[in-house]
C-alpha positions in Angstrom: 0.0 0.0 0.0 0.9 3.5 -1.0 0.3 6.7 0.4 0.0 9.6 -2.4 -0.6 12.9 0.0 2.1 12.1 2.7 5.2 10.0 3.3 5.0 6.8 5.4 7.1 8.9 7.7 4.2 11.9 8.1 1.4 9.7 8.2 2.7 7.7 10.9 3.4 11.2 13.0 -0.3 11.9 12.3 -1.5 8.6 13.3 0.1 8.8 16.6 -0.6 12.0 17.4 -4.6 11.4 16.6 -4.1 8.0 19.2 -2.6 9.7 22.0 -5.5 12.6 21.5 -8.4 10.2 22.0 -6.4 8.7 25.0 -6.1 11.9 26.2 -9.9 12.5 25.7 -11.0 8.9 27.5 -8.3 9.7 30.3 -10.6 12.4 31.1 -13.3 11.1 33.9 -16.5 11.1 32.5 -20.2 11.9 33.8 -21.8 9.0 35.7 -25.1 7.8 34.8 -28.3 9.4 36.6 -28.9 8.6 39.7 -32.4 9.6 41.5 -31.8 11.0 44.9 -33.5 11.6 48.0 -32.7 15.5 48.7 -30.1 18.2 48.2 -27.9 16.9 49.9 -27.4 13.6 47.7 -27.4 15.9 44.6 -24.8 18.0 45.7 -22.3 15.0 46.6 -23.2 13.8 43.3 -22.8 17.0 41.3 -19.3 16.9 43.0 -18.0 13.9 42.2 -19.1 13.8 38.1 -16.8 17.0 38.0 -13.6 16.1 35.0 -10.5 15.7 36.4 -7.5 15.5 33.8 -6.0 12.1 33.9 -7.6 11.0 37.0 -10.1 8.4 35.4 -9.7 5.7 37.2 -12.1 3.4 34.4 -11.8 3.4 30.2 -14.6 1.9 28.4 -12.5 0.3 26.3 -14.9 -1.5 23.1 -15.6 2.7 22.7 -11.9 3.1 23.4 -11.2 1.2 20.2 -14.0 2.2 18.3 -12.7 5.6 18.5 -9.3 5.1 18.2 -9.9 2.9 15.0 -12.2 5.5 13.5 -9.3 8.4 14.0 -6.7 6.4 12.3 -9.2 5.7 9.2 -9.9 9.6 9.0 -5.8 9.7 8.9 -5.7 6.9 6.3 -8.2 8.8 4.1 -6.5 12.2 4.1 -3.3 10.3 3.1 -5.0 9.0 0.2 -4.3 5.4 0.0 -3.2 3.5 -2.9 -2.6 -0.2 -3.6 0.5 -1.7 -4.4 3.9 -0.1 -4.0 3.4 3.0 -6.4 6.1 3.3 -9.0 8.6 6.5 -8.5 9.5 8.9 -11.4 7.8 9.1 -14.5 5.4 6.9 -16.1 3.9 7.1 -19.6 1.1 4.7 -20.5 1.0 3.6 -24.2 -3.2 3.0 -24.9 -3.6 1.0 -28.2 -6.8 2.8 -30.0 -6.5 0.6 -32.9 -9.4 -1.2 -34.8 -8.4 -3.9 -33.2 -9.3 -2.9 -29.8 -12.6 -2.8 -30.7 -12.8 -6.4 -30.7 -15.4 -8.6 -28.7 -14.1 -10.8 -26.2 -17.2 -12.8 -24.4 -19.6 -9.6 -23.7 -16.5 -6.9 -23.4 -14.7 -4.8 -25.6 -10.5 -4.9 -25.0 -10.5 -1.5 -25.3 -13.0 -1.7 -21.7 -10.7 -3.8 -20.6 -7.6 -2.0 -21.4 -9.0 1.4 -19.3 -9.4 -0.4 -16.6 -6.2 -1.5 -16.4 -4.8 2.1 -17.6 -6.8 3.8 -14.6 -5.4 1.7 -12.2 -2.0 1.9 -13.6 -2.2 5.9 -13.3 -3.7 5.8 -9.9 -0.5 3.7 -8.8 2.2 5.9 -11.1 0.7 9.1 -9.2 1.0 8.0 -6.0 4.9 8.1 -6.0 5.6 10.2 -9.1 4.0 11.5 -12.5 2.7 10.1 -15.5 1.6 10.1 -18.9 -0.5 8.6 -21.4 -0.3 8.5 -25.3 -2.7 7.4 -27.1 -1.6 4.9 -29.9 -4.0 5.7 -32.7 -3.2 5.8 -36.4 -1.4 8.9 -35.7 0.5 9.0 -32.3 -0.9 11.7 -29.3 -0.5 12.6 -26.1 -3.7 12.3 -24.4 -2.8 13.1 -20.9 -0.2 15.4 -20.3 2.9 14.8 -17.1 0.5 14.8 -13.9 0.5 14.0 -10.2 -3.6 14.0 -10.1 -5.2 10.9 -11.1 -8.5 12.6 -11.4 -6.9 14.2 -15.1 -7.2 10.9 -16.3 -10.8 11.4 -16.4 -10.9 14.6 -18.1 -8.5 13.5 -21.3 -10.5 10.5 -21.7 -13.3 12.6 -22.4 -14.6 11.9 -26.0 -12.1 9.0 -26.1 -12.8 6.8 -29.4 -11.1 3.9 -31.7 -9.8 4.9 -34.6 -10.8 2.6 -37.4 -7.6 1.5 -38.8 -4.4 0.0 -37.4 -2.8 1.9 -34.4 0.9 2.6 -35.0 2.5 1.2 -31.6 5.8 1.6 -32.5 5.9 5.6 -33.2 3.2 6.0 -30.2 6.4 3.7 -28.0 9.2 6.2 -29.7 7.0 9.2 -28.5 6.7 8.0 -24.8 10.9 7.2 -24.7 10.9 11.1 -25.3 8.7 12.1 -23.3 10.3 10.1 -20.2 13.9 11.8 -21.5 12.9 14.8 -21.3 11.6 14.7 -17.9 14.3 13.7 -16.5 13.6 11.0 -14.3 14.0 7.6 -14.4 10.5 6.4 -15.9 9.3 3.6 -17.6 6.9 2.7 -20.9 3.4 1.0 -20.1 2.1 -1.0 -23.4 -1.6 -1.6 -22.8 -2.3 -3.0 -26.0 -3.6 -6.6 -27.9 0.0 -7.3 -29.6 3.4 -6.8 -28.7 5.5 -3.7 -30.7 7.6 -6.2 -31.9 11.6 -6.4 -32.1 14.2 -4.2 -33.5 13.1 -1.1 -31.4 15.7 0.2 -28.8 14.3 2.5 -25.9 16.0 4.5 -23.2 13.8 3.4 -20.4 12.1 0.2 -19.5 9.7 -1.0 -21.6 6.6 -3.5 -20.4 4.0 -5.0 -22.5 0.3 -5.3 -20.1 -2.0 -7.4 -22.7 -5.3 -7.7 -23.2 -7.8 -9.4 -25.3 -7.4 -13.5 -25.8 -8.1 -14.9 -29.5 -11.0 -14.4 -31.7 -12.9 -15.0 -35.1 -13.8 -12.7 -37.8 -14.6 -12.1 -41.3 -13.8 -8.9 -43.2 -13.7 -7.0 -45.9 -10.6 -6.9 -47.6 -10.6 -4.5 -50.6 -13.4 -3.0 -52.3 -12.8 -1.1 -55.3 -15.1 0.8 -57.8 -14.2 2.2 -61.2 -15.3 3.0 -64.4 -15.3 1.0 -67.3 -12.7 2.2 -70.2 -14.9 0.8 -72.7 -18.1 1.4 -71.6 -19.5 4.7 -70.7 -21.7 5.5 -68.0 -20.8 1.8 -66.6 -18.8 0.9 -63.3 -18.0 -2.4 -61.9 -17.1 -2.8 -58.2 -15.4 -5.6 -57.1 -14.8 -6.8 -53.3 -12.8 -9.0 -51.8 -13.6 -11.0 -48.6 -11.2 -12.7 -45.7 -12.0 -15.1 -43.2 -9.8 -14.5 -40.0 -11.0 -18.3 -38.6 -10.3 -21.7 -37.8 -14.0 -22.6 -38.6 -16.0 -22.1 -41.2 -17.6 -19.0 -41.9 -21.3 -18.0 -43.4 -22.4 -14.3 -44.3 -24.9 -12.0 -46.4 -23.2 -9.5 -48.7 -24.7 -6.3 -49.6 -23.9 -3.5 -52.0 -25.4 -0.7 -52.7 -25.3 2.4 -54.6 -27.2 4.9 -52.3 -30.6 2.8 -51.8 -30.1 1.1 -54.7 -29.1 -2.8 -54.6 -26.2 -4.2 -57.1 -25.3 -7.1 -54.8 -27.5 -9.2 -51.9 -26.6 -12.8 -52.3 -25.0 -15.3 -49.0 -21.9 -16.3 -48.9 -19.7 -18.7 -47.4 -15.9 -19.1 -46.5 -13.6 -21.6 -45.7 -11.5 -21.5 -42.6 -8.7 -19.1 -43.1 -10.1 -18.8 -46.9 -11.4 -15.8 -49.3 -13.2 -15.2 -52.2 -14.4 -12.2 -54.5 -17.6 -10.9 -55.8 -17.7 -7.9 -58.4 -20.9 -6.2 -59.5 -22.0 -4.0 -62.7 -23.5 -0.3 -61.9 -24.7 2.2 -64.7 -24.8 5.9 -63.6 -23.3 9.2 -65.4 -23.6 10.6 -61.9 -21.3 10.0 -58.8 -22.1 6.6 -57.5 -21.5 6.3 -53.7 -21.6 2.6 -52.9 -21.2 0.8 -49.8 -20.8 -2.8 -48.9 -21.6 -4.7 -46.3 -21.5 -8.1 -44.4 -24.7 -8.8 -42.3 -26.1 -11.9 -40.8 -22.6 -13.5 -40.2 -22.2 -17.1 -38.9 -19.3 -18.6 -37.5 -19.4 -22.1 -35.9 -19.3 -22.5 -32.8 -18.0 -18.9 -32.7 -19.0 -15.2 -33.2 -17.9 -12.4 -35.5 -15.7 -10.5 -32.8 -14.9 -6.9 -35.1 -17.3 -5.1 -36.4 -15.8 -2.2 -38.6 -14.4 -4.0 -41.2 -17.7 -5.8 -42.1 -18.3 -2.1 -43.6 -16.5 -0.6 -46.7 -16.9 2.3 -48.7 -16.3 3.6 -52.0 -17.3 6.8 -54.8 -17.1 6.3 -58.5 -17.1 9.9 -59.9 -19.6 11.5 -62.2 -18.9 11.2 -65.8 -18.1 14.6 -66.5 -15.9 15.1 -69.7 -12.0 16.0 -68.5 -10.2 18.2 -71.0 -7.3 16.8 -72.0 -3.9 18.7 -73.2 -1.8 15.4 -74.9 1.9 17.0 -75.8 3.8 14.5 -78.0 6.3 14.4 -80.8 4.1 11.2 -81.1 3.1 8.0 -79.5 0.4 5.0 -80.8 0.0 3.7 -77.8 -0.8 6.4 -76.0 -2.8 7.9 -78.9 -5.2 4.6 -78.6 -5.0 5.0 -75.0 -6.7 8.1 -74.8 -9.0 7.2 -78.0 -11.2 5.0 -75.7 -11.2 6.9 -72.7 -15.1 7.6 -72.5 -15.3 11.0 -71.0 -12.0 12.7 -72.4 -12.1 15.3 -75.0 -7.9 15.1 -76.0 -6.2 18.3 -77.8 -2.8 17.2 -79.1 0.5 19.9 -79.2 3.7 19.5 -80.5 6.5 20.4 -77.1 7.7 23.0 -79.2 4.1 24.7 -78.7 4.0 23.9 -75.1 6.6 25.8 -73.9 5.9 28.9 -74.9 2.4 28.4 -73.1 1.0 30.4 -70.5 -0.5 29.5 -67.0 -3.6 31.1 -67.9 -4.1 29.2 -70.8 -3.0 25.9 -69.1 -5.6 26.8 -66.7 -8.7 25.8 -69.5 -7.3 22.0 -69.2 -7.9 19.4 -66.3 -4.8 17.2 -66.9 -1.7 17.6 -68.8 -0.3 14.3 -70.5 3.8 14.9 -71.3 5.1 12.2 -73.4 9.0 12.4 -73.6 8.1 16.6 -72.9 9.7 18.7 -70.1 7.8 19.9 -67.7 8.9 24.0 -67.2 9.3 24.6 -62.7 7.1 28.0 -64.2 4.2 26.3 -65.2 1.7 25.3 -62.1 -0.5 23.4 -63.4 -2.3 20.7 -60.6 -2.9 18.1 -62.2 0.1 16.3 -64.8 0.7 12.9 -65.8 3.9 12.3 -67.2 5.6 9.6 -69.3 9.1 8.9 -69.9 10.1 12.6 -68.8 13.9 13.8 -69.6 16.8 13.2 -66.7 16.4 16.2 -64.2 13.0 16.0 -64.3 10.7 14.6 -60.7 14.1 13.8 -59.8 14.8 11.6 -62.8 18.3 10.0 -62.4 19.3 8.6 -65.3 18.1 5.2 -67.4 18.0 1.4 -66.2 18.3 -1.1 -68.8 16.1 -3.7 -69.1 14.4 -3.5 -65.4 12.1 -6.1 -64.0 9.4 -4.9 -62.4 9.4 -6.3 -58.8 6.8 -4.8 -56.6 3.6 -2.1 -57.7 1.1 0.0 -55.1 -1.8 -2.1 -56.4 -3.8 -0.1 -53.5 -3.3 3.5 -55.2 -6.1 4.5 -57.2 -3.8 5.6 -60.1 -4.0 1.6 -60.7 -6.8 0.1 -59.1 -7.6 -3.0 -60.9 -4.2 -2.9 -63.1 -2.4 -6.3 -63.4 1.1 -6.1 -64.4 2.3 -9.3 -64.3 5.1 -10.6 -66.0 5.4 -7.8 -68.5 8.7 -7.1 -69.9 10.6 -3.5 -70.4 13.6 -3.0 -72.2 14.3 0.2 -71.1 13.1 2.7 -68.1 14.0 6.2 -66.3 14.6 6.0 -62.6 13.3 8.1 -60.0 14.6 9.9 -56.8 11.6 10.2 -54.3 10.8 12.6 -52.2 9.2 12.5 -48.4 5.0 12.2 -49.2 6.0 10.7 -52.6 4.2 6.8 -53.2 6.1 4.4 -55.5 3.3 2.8 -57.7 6.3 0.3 -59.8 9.8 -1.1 -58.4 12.2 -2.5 -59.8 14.4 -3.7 -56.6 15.0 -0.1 -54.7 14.7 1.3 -57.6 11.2 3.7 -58.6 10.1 3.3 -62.1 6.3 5.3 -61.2 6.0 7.8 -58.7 2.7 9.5 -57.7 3.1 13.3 -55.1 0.3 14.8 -54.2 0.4 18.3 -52.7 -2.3 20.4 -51.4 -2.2 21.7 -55.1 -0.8 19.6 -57.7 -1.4 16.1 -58.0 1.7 14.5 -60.6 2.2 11.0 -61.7 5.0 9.9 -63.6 6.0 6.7 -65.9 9.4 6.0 -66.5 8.9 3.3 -68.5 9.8 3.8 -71.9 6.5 2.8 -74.2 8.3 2.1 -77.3 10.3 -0.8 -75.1 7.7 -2.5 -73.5 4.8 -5.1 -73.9 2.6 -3.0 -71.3 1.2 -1.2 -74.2 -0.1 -4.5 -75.7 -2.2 -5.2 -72.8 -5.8 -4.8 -71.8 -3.6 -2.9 -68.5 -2.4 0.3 -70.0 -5.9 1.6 -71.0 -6.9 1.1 -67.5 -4.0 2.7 -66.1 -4.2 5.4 -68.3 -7.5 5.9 -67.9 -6.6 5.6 -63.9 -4.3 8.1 -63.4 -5.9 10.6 -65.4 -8.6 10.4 -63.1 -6.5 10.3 -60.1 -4.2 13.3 -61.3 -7.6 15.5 -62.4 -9.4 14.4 -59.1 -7.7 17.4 -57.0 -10.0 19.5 -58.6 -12.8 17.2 -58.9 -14.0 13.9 -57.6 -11.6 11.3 -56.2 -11.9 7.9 -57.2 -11.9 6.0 -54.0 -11.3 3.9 -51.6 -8.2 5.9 -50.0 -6.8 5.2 -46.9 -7.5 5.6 -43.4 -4.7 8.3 -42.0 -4.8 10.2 -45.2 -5.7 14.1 -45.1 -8.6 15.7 -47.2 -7.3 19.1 -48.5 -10.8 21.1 -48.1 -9.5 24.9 -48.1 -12.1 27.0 -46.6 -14.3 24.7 -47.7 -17.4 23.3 -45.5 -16.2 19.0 -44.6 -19.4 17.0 -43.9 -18.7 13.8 -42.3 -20.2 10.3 -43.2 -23.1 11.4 -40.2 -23.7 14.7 -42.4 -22.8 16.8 -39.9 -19.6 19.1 -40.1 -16.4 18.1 -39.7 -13.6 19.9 -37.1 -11.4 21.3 -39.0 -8.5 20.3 -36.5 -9.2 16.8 -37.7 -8.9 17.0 -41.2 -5.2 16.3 -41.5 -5.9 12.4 -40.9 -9.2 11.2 -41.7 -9.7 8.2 -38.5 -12.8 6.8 -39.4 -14.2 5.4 -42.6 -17.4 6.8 -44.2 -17.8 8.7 -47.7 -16.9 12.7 -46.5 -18.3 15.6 -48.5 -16.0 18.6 -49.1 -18.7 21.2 -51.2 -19.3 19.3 -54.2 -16.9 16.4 -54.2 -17.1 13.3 -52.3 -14.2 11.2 -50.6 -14.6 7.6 -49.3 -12.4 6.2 -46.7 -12.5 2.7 -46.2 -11.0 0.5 -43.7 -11.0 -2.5 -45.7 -7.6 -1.9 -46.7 -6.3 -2.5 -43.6 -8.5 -5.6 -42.6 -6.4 -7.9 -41.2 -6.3 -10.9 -38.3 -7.3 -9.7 -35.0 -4.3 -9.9 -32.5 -5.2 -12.5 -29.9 -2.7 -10.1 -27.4 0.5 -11.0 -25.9 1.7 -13.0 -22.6 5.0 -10.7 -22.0 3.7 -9.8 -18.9 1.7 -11.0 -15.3 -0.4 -8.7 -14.7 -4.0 -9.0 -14.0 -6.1 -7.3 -17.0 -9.0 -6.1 -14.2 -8.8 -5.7 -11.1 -12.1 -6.7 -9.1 -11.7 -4.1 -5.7 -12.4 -0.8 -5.6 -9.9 1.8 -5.5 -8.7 1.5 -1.3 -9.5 4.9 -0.4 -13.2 3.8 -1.3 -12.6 0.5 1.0 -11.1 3.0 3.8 -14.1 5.5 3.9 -16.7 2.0 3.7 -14.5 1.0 6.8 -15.0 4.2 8.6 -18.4 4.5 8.1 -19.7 0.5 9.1 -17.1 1.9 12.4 -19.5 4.9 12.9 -22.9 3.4 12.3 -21.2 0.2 15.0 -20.4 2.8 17.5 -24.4 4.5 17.1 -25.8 1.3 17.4 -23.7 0.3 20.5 -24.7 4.0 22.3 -27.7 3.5 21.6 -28.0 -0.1 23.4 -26.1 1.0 26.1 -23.5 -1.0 25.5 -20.3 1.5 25.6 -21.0 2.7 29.0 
């Protein structure tokens, strides 16, 4: 036990001094019962004798002696705020996991339940001897509770406290408590109340402890879902989803997509243990299409569906709006075709010797740019360009790679959703230096053959493959992609063709953000979007999905021994119980007659 107002050393001077008082106080003699007398005389002799006289009692009741004395070292206890355990001197910070994950279901409680439990009695130990802290392991790292010695803060910064629903980033909140317990400078150490372990490879300057929760559970999810429009066809769209089973058993559902109100998708499904399987629907509209899918009715045997947001996904295919194309070329087939069968682009084609001497303002009258083998001048600001093959020097271009092999692609970025590029062969390619923000949509080892940057006002994809060297062009693939990053690219003026992930910022300006509720957004939260839902910035709509990050529920580590609950009350609760079943004895006993 741990007392957080005093030392030991202060409370046990208080103690004794509040014994020897109520000594002093029974030493005192007290008034004798009533006694009926027979005339003045008695009463006088009487009256005389019940007179006090310090320590010269020669009687202490003593069950009221110790009822009293008990009840005045309670009342010290109390003001000395009591604490169990040892309490833990210098600084503590508490790592709280706010991942999806935590949402999980174990038997009728959520982990995260669970894990405040165990972070509240954590802080009321930590302030008993010292300060803490608590950062709250989201998507993005936080502090959520600032240095303190009062436990009742706690309270306060939890206020509002909610899951993010994507993957919390443990190992960034864990590098932000090391600096907060180095700059205090005290010894400390790092609390990880989480479902998994941060994993190895991570050094930190003060102790580090893992306090687990959750135990291992089932669920099905949503993996990917993905809408686009068809090349070929205008006014079509096809979605496509993809679903995982996160089980040892098998696993039944109902899957529903709609568009709006309207139904492309309602049939049952069912998955093998561990298994997956995809689903793609057909939608017509020259609208935007908002679509959302959804698993309902799920069935595990001899289990339950422990995870609820990613049984939900979200996506936008954008209106069919015509995009005005500027296409500068000395000349290229296969980008000619490319562009002949996009269905909603009206191309103008320039020689580079006529884009050069072109102005912003009449750049402006274009959505995308398309530079084929064409510098791109640092004075022209156009925000949305697309380019292929560009000269060394330019996006950081440094220098060719003969016949590269593509090894990896970003198969998530909507500048090729639904692109397959499999085993296709390029003799020759332009490399790419990256910058920090920059995504690497083709690799060939550590080297970048695509690179998509986005900025608040440009969004920029560049190909270095070179098109006359590669089979790409023969291949149902480059359309798409074409057709892809020209919507991606023109989207920062327009509609974004979704999903996009969880963490990712929506550039709104001044700009009125509606959330997926329809209510307005904070503004202070629109640098990382944390929960999914389709979000309305004036016209334009952006889906964020959490499918993409669906993956197996952590079953939590065993790295430590701690309880994960902790079934008594906090003991200055159990003290003041104590101190009142003392008083309400001691009323009961006076009023029997039994402390005379």
């Amino acid at each position: 036990m741990t007392f957080a107002a005093f030392a030991w050393s202060t409370i046990a001077a208080i103690a004794g001094g509040a014994a020897l008082t109520v000594l002093a106080l029974y030493l005192l003699r007290r008034t004798p019962r009533p006694q009926v007398v027979s005339n003045v005389t008695f009463w006088m002799r009487a009256a005389q004798s019940s007179r006090p006289r310090f320590l010269r009692a020669s009687k202490i009741p003593w069950v009221a002696f110790l009822i009293s004395l008990l009840v005045a070292l309670l009342f010290v206890g109390e003001i000395g705020d009591p604490r169990f355990g040892r309490g833990v001197r210098g600084t503590t910070v508490i790592v709280l996991d706010a991942g999806r994950s935590m949402g999980a279901t174990d038997g009728s409680e959520r982990r995260v339940d669970r894990a405040l439990r165990e972070v509240r009695r954590w802080v009321d130990r930590s302030t008993a001897g010292g300060r803490v802290a608590v950062v709250r392991a989201g998507m993005r790292p936080e502090t959520l509770l600032a240095l303190t010695e009062d436990p009742a803060d706690l309270d306060r910064a939890l206020t509002g406290f909610e899951l993010d629903d994507g993957p919390a980033d443990l190992r960034g909140a864990v590098r932000l408590a090391d600096r907060i317990i180095t700059t205090s400078g005290d010894p400390g150490q790092i609390l990880v109340v989480a479902d998994q372990d941060v994993g190895e490879g991570l050094e930190t300057q003060a102790t580090r402890v893992l306090v687990p929760v959750g135990v291992p559970a089932d669920t099905i999810a949503i993996g990917d879902f993905s809408a686009r429009r068809d090349p070929l066809a205008a006014g079509e769209y096809t979605t496509q989803v993809q679903l995982r089973s996160f089980s040892s058993r098998e696993a039944g559902a109902r899957l529903q997509i709609y568009d709006g109100d309207v139904p492309l998708l309602d049939r049952r499904v069912t998955l093998s243990p561990g298994g997956g399987v995809s689903y793609s629907a057909q939608g017509f509209s020259a609208e935007r299409a908002e679509l959302t899918a959804r698993l309902t009715d799920i069935e595990i045997t001899g289990s339950h569906d422990a995870l609820e947001v990613d049984d939900v996904a979200h996506a936008v295919v954008p209106a069919l709006d015509p995009i005005a194309v500027l296409y500068v070329s000395a000349g290229n087939p296969y980008l000619e075709a490319a562009l002949a069968v996009h269905p909603n682009a009206n191309v103008e084609t320039m020689s580079p010797a006529d884009f050069g001497g072109q102005s912003d303002e009449t750049l402006s009258g274009y959505d995308v740019l398309i530079l084929d083998r064409t510098p791109l001048p640092e004075r022209i600001a156009h925000s949305s360009v697309v380019l292929f093959s560009p000269p060394s020097g330019q996006l950081g271009a440094s220098g060719p790679a003969e016949s590269p092999r593509v090894t990896a692609i970003l198969g998530s970025h909507p500048a090729l959703h639904g692109v397959r590029l499999d085993g296709i062969r390029v003799g020759r390619a332009v490399r790419f230096t990256t910058e920090p923000g920059d995504q690497v949509l083709m690799r060939s080892g550590s080297d970048a053959l695509a690179v998509a940057r986005e900025t608040q006002s440009r969004r920029l994809v560049a190909y270095g493959l070179d098109l006359s060297a590669t089979d790409l062009v023969e291949r149902e693939a480059f359309p798409l992609m074409v057709h892809d990053s020209l919507q991606w690219a023109a989207a920062v003026r327009d509609d974004v063709p979704l999903p996009r992930r969880l963490g990712e910022p929506i550039y709104a300006a001044d700009q009125t953000v509606l959330g997926p509720d329809g209510e307005p957004v904070d503004a202070t939260v629109l640098a990382a979007i944390r929960h999914q839902g389709i979000y309305h910035v004036g016209e334009r709509a952006e889906a964020f999905s959490a499918a993409i990050h669906s993956r197996e529920i952590p079953s939590g580590a065993s790295a430590a021994r701690f309880r994960t609950s902790d079934p008594l009350p906090p003991l200055a609760v159990l003290v003041a119980l104590g101190l009142l079943a003392l008083i309400l004895l001691e009323w009961t006993l006076v009023h029997r007659g039994r402390l005379s």
